[in-house]
Backbone as CSV, one residue per row, in Angstrom:
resi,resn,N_x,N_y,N_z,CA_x,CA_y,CA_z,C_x,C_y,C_z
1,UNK,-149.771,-66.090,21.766,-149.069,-65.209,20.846,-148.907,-63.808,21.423
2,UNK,-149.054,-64.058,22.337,-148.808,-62.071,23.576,-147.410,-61.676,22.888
3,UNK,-146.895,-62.515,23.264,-145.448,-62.270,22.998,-145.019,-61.327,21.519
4,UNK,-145.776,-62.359,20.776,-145.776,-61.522,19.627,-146.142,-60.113,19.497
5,UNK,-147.003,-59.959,20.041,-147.818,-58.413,19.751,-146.741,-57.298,20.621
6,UNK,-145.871,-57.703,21.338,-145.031,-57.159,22.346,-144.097,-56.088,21.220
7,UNK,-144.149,-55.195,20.902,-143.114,-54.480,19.731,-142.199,-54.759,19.918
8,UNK,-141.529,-55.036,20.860,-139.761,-55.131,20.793,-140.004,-57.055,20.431
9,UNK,-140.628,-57.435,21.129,-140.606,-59.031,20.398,-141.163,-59.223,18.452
10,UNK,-142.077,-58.530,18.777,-142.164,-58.293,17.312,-140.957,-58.097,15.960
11,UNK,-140.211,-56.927,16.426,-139.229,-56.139,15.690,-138.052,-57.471,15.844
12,UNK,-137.712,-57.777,17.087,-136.545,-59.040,17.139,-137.257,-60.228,16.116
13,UNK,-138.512,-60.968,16.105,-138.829,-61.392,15.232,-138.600,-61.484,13.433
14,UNK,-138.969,-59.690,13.221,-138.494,-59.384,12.235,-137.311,-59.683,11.297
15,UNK,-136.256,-58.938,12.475,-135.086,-58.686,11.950,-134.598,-60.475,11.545
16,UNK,-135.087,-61.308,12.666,-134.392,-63.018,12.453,-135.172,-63.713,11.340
17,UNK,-136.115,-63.232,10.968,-137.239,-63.306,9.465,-136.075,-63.129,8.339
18,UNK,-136.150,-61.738,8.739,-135.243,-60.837,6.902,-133.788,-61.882,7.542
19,UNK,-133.082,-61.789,8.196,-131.971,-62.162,7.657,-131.786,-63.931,7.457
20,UNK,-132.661,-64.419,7.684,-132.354,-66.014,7.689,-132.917,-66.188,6.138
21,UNK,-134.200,-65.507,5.661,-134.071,-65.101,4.476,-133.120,-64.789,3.412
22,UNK,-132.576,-63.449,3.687,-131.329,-62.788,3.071,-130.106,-64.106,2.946
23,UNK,-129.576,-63.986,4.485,-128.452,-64.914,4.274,-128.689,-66.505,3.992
24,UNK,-130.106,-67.354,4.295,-129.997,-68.530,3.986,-130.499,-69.012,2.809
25,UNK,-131.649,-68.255,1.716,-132.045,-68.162,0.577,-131.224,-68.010,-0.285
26,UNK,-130.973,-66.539,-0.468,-130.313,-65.975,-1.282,-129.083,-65.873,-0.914
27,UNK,-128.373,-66.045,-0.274,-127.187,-66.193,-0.069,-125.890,-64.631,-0.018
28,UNK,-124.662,-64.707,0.511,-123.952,-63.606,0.733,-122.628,-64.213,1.041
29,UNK,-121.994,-63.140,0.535,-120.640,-63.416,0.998,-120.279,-64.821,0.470
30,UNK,-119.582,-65.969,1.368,-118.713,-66.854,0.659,-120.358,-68.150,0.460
31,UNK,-121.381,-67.607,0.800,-122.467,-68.855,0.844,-122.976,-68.339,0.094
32,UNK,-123.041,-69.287,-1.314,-123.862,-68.773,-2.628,-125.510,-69.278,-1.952
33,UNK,-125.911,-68.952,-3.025,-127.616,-68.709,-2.960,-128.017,-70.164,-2.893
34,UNK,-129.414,-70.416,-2.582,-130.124,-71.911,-2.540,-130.520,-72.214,-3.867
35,UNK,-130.758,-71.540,-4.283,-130.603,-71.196,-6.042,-129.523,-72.025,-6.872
36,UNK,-128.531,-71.746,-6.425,-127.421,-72.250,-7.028,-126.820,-73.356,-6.545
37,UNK,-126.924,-73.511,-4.980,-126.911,-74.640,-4.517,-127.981,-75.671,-5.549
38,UNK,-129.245,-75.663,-5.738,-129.860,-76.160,-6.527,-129.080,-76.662,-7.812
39,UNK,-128.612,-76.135,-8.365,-128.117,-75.693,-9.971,-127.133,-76.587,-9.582
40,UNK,-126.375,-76.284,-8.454,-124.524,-77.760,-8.427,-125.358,-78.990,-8.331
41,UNK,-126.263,-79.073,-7.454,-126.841,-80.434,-7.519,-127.454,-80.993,-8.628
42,UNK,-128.505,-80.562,-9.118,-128.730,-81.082,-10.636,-127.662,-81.509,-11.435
43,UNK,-127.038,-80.557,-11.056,-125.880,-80.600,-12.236,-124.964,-81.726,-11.978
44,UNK,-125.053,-82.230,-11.139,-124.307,-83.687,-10.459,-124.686,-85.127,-11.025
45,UNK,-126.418,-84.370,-11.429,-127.166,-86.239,-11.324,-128.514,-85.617,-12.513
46,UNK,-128.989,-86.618,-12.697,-129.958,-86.038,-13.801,-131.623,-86.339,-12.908
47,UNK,-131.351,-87.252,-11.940,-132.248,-87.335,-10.948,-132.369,-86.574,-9.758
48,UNK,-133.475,-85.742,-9.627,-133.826,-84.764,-8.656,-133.746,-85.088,-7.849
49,UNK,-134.344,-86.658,-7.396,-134.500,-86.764,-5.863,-133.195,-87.348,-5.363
50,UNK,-131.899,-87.708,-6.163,-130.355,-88.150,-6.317,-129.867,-86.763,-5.869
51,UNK,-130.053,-85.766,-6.452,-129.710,-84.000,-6.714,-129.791,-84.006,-4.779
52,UNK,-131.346,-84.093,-4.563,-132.085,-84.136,-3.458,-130.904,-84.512,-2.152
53,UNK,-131.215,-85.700,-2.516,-129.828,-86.387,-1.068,-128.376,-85.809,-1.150
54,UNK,-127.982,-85.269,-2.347,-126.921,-84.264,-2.425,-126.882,-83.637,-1.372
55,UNK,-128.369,-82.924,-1.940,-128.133,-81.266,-1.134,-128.243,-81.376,0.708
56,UNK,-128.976,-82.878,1.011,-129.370,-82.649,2.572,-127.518,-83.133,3.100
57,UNK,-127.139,-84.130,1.825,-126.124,-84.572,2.874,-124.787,-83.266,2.911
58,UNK,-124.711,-82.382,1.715,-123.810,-81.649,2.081,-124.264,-80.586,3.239
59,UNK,-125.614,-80.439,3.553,-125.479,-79.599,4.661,-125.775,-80.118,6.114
60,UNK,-126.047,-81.142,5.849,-125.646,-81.993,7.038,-123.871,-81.801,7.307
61,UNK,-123.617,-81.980,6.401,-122.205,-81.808,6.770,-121.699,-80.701,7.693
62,UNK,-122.170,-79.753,6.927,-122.208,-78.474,7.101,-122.727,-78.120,8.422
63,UNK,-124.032,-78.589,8.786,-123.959,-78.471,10.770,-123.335,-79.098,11.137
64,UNK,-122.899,-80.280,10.892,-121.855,-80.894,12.020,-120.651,-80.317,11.895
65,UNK,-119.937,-79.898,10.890,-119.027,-79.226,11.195,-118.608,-77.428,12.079
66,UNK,-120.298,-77.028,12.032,-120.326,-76.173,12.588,-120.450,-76.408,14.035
67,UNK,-121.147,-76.997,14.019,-121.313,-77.909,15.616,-120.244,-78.430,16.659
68,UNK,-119.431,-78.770,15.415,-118.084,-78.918,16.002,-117.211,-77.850,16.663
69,UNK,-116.943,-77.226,15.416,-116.161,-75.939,15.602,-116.714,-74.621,16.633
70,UNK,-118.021,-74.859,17.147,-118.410,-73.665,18.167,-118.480,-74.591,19.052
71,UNK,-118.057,-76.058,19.555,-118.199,-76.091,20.795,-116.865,-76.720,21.405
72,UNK,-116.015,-76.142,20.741,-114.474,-76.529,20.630,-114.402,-75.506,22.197
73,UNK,-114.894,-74.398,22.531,-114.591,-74.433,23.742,-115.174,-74.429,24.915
74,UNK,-115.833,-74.981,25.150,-116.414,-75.252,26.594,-117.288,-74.534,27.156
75,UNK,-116.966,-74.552,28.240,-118.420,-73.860,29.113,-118.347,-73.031,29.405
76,UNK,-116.735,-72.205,29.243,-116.205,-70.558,29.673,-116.994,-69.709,27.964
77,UNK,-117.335,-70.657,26.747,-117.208,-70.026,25.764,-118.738,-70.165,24.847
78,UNK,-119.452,-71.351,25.894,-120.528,-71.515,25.633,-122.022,-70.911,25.418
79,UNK,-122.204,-69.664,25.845,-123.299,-68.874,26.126,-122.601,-67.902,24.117
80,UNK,-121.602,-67.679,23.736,-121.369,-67.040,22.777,-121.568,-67.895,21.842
81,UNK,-120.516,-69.230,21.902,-120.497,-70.171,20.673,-122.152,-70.606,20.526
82,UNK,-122.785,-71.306,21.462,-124.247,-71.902,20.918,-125.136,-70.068,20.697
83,UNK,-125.232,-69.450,20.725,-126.011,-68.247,19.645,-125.250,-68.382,18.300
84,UNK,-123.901,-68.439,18.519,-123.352,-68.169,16.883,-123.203,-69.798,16.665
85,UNK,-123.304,-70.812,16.773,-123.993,-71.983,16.457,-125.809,-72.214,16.285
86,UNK,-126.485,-71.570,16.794,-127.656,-71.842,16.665,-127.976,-70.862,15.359
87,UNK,-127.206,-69.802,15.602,-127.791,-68.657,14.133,-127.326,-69.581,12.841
88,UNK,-125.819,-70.325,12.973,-125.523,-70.855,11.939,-125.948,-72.017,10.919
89,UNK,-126.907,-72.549,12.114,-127.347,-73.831,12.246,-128.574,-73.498,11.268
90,UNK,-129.505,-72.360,11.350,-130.362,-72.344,10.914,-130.563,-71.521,9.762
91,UNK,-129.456,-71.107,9.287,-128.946,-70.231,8.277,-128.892,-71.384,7.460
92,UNK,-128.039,-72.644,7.520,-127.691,-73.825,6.876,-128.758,-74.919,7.017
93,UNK,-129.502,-74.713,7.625,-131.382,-75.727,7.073,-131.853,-74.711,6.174
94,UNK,-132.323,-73.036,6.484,-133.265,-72.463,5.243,-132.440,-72.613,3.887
95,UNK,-131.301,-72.954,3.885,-130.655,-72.720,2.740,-130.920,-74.341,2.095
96,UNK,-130.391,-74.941,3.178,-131.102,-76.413,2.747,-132.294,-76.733,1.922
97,UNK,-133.284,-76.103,2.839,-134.991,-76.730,2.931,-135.247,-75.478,1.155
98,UNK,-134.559,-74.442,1.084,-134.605,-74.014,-0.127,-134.143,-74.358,-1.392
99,UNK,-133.318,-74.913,-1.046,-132.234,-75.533,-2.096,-133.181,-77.271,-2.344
100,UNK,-134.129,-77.649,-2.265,-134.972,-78.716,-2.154,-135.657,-78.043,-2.451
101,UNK,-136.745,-77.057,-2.234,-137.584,-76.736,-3.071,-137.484,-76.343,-4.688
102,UNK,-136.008,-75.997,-4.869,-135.692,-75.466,-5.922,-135.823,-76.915,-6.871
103,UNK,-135.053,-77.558,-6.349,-135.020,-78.503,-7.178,-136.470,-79.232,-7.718
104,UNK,-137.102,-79.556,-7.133,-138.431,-79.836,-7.056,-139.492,-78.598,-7.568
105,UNK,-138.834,-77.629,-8.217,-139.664,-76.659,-9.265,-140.271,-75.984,-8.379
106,UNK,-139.955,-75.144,-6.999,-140.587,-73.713,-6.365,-140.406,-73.039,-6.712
107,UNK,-140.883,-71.606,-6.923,-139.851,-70.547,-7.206,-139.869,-69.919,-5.691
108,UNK,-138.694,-70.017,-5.593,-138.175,-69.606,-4.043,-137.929,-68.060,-3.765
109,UNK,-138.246,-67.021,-5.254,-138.400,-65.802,-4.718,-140.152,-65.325,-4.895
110,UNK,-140.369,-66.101,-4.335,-142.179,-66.229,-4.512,-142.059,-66.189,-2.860
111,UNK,-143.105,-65.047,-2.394,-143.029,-64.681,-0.904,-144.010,-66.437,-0.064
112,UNK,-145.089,-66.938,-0.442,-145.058,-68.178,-0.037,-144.340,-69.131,0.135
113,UNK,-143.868,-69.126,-0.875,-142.490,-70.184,-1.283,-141.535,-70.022,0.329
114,UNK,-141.080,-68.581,0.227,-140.224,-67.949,1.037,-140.677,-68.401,2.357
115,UNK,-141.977,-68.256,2.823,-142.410,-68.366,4.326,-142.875,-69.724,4.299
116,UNK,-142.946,-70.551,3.253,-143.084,-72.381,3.652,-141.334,-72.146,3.831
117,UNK,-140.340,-72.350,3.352,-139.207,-72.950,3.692,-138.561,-72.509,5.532
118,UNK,-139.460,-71.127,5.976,-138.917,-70.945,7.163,-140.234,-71.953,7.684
119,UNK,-141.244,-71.832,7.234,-141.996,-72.881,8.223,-141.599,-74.329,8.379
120,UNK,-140.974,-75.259,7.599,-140.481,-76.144,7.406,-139.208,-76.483,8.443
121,UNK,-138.326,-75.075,9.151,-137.972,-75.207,10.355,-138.524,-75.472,11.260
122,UNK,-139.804,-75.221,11.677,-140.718,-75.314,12.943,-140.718,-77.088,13.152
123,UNK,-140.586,-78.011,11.920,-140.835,-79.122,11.982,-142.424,-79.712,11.985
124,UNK,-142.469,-80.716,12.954,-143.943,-80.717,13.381,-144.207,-79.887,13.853
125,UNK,-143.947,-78.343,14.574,-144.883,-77.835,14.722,-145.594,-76.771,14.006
126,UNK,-145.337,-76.936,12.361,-145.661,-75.950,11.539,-147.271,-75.822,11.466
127,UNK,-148.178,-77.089,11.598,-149.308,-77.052,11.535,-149.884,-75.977,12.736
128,UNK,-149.370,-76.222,13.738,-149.767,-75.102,15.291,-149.373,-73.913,14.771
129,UNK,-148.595,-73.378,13.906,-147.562,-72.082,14.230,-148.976,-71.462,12.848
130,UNK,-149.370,-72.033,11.391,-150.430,-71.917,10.814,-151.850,-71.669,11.108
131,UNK,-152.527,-72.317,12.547,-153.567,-72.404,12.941,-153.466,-70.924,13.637
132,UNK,-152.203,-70.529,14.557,-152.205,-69.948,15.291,-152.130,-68.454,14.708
133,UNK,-151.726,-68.321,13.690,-151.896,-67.203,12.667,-152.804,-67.128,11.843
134,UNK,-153.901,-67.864,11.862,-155.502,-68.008,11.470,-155.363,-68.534,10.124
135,UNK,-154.333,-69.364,10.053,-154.903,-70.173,8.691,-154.753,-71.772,8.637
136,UNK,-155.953,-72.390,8.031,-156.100,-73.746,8.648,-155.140,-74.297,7.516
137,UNK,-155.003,-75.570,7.816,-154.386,-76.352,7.361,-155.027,-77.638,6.847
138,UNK,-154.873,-78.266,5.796,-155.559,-79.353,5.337,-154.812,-79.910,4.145
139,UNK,-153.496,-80.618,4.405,-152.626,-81.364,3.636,-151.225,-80.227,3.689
140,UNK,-151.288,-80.135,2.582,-149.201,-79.427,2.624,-149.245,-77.890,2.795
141,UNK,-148.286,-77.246,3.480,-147.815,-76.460,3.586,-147.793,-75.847,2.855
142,UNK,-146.924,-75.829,2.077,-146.529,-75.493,0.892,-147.919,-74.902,0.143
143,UNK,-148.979,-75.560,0.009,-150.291,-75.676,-0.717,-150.817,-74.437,-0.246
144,UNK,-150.622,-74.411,1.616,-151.960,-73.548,2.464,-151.549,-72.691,2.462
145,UNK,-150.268,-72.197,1.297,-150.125,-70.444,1.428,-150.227,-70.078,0.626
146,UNK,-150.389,-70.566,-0.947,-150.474,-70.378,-1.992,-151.826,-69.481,-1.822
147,UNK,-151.875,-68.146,-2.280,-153.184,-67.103,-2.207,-153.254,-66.521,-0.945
148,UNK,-152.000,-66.785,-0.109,-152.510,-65.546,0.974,-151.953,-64.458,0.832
149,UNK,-152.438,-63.624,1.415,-152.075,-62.272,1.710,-150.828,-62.059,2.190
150,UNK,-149.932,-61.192,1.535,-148.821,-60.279,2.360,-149.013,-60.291,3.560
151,UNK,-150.144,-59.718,4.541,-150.223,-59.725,6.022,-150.371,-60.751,6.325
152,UNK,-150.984,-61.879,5.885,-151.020,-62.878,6.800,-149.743,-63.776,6.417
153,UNK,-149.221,-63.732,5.311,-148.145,-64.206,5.723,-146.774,-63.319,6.530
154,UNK,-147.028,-62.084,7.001,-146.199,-61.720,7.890,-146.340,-61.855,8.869
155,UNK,-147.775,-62.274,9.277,-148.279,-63.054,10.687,-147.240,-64.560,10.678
156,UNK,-147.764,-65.163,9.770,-146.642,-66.710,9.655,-144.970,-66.639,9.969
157,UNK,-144.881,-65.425,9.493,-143.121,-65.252,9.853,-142.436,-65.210,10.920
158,UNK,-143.592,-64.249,11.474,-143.531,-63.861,13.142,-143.436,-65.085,14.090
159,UNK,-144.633,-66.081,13.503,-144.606,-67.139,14.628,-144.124,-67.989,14.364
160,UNK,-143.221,-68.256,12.980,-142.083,-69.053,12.808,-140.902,-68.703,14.126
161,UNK,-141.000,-67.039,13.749,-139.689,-67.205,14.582,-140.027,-67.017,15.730
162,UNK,-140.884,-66.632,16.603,-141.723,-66.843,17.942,-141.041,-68.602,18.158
163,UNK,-141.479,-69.288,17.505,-141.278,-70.896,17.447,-140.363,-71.153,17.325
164,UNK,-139.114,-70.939,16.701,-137.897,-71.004,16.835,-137.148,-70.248,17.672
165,UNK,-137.646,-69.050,18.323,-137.038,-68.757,19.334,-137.300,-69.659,20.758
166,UNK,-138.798,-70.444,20.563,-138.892,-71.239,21.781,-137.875,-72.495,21.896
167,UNK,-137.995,-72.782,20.375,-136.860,-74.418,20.250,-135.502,-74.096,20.198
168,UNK,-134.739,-72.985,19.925,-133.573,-72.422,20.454,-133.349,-72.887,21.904
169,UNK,-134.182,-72.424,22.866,-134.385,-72.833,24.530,-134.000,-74.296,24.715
170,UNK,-135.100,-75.498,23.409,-134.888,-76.416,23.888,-133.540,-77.331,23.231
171,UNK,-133.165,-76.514,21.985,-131.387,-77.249,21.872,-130.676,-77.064,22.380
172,UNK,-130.705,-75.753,23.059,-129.830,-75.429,24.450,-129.698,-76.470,25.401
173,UNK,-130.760,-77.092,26.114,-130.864,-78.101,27.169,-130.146,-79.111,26.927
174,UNK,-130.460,-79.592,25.386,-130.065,-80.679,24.648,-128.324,-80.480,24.863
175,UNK,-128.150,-79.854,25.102,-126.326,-79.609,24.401,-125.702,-78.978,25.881
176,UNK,-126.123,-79.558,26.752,-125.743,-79.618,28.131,-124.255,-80.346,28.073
177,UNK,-124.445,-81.585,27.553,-123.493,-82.612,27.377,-121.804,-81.732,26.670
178,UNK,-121.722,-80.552,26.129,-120.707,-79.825,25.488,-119.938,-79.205,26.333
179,UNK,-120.395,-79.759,28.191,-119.426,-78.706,28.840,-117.970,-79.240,28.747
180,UNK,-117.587,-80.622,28.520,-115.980,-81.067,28.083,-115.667,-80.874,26.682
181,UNK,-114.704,-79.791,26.407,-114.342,-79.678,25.242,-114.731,-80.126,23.993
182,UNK,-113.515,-81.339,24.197,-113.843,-81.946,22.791,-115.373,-83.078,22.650
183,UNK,-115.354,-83.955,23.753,-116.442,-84.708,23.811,-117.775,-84.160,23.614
184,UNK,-117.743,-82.350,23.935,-118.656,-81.870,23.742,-118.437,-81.319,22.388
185,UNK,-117.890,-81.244,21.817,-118.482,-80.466,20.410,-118.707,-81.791,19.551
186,UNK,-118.383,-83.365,20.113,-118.828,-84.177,18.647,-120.384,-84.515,19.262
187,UNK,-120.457,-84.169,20.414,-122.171,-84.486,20.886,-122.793,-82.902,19.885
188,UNK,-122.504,-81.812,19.750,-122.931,-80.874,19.201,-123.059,-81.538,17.777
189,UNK,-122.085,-81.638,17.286,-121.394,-81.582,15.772,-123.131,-83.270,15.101
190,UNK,-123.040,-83.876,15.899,-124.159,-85.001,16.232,-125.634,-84.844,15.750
191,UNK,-125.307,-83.683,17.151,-126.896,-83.401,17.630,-127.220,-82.272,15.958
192,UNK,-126.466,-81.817,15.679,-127.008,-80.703,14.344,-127.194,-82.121,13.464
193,UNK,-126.823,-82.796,12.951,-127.074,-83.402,11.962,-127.996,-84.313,11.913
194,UNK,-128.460,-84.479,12.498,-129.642,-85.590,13.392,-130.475,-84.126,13.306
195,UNK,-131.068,-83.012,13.555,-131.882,-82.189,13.467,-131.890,-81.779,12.448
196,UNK,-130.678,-81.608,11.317,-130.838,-81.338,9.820,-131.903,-82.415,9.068
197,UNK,-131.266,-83.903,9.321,-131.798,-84.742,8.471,-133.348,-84.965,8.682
198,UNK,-133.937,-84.662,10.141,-135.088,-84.311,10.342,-136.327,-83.119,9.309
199,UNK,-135.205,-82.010,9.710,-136.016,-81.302,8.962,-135.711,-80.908,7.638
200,UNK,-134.993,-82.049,6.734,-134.644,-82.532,5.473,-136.199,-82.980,5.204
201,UNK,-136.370,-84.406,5.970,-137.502,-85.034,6.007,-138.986,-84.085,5.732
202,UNK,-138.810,-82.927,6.420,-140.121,-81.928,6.672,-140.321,-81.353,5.002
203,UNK,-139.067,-81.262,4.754,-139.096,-80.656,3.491,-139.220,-80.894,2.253
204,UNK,-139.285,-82.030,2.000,-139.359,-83.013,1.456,-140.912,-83.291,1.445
205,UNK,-141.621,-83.358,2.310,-142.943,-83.002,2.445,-143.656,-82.236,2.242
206,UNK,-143.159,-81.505,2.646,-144.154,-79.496,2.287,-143.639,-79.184,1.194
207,UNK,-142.807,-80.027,0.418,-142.877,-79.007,-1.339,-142.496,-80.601,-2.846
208,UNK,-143.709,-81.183,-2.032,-143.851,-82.205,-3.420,-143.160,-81.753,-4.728
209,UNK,-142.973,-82.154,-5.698,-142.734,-81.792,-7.235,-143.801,-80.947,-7.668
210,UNK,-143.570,-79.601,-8.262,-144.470,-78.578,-8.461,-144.935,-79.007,-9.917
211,UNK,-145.809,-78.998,-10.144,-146.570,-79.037,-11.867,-145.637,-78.453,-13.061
212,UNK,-145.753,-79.066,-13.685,-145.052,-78.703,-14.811,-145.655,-78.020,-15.600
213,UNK,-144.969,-76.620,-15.892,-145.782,-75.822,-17.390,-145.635,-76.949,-18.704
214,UNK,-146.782,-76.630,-19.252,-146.931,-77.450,-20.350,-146.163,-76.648,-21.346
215,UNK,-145.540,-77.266,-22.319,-144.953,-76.914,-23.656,-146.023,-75.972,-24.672
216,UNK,-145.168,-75.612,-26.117,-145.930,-75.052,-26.444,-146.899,-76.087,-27.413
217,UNK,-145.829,-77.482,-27.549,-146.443,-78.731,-28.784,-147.283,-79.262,-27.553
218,UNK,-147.455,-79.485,-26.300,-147.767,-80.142,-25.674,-149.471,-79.698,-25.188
219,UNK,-149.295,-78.028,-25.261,-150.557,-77.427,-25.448,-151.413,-77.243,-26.276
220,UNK,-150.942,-77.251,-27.771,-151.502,-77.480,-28.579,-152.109,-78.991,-28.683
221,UNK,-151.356,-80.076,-28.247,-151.878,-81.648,-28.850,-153.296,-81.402,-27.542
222,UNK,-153.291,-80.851,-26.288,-154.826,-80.654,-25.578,-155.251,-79.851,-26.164
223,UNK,-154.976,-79.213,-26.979,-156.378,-78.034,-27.074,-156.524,-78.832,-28.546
């Protein structure tokens, strides 16, 4: 974690924290909130986990079509399109992996809430990126942040994106195959949706169905 403690790695950290936040949570401009993404899906099906496959398959969609469209040009255009494909890419999982918690009863402006859905990018390696910011792990995600601290979960943020700046490196490699035009943007357009539905899967995990507040007849018939 050197890297981390590095201020200018730190501060770049930051800034890819707040805005994948900002823009993939809560939403801006023409991308409404995960919130509301939530709210169209329910509103589709009366079954959550129906709501659920909604929400992964429209943003599955949603990377592959981005996937597509930034690698429409080649290898003269490639070093620009995959940053503004990789930022987009992951703008459209937190919004995802939020828009699933919602449904499943998080409250997603709850700062845990907030730093499980970027951890839930890391994939498998959310358990390492937890240990490595000194907090153990022992079942869900979601669970092992509930009661921490503001600082330590700004430690977690950091090495989310420490961790996603390393796996940035390795979708790069992956997407070698995009130096022919078109053949390369449906290997892109591919490769995002196959990494969405993955870390669909993650998410789906780290935020079980949250407890239900009891009623007010329902509290009374226990007490």
């Amino acid at each position: 974690m050197k890297l981390l403690r590095n201020s200018a790695a730190g501060k770049a950290s930051d800034v890819a924290v707040g805005y994948l936040m900002r823009a993939g949570i809560d939403g801006g401009g023409d991308l409404a909130s995960a919130s509301k993404a939530a709210e169209r899906a329910l509103a589709a099906t009366d079954d959550p986990e129906q709501a659920i496959d909604r929400i992964v398959a429209t943003h599955t969609r949603l990377a592959a079509a981005g996937g597509f469209v930034t690698g429409l040009g080649g290898f003269l255009t490639l070093p620009v399109a995959l940053s503004a494909n990789v930022l987009g890419f992951y703008v459209v999982a937190t919004r995802m992996v939020a828009a699933i918690a919602a449904v499943r009863g998080h409250d997603i402006s709850h700062d845990a809430v907030r730093t499980t859905v970027l951890l839930t990018l890391t994939g498998n390696d959310s358990s390492t990126v937890l240990s490595r910011a000194g907090i153990g792990v022992n079942g869900i995600a979601a669970a092992a942040l509930q009661g921490v601290s503001p600082a330590a979960l700004m430690m977690v943020n950091k090495a989310v994106a420490f961790r996603l700046f390393a796996q940035v490196g390795q979708k790069s490699l992956a997407r070698l195959g995009r130096g022919v035009p078109v053949v390369g943007g449906v290997v892109g357009g591919a490769f995002d949706a196959m990494l969405m539905h993955r870390i669909a899967s993650h998410a789906r995990m780290h935020f079980p169905q949250a407890p239900r507040e009891l009623g007010a007849d329902q509290a009374a018939e226990r007490g």
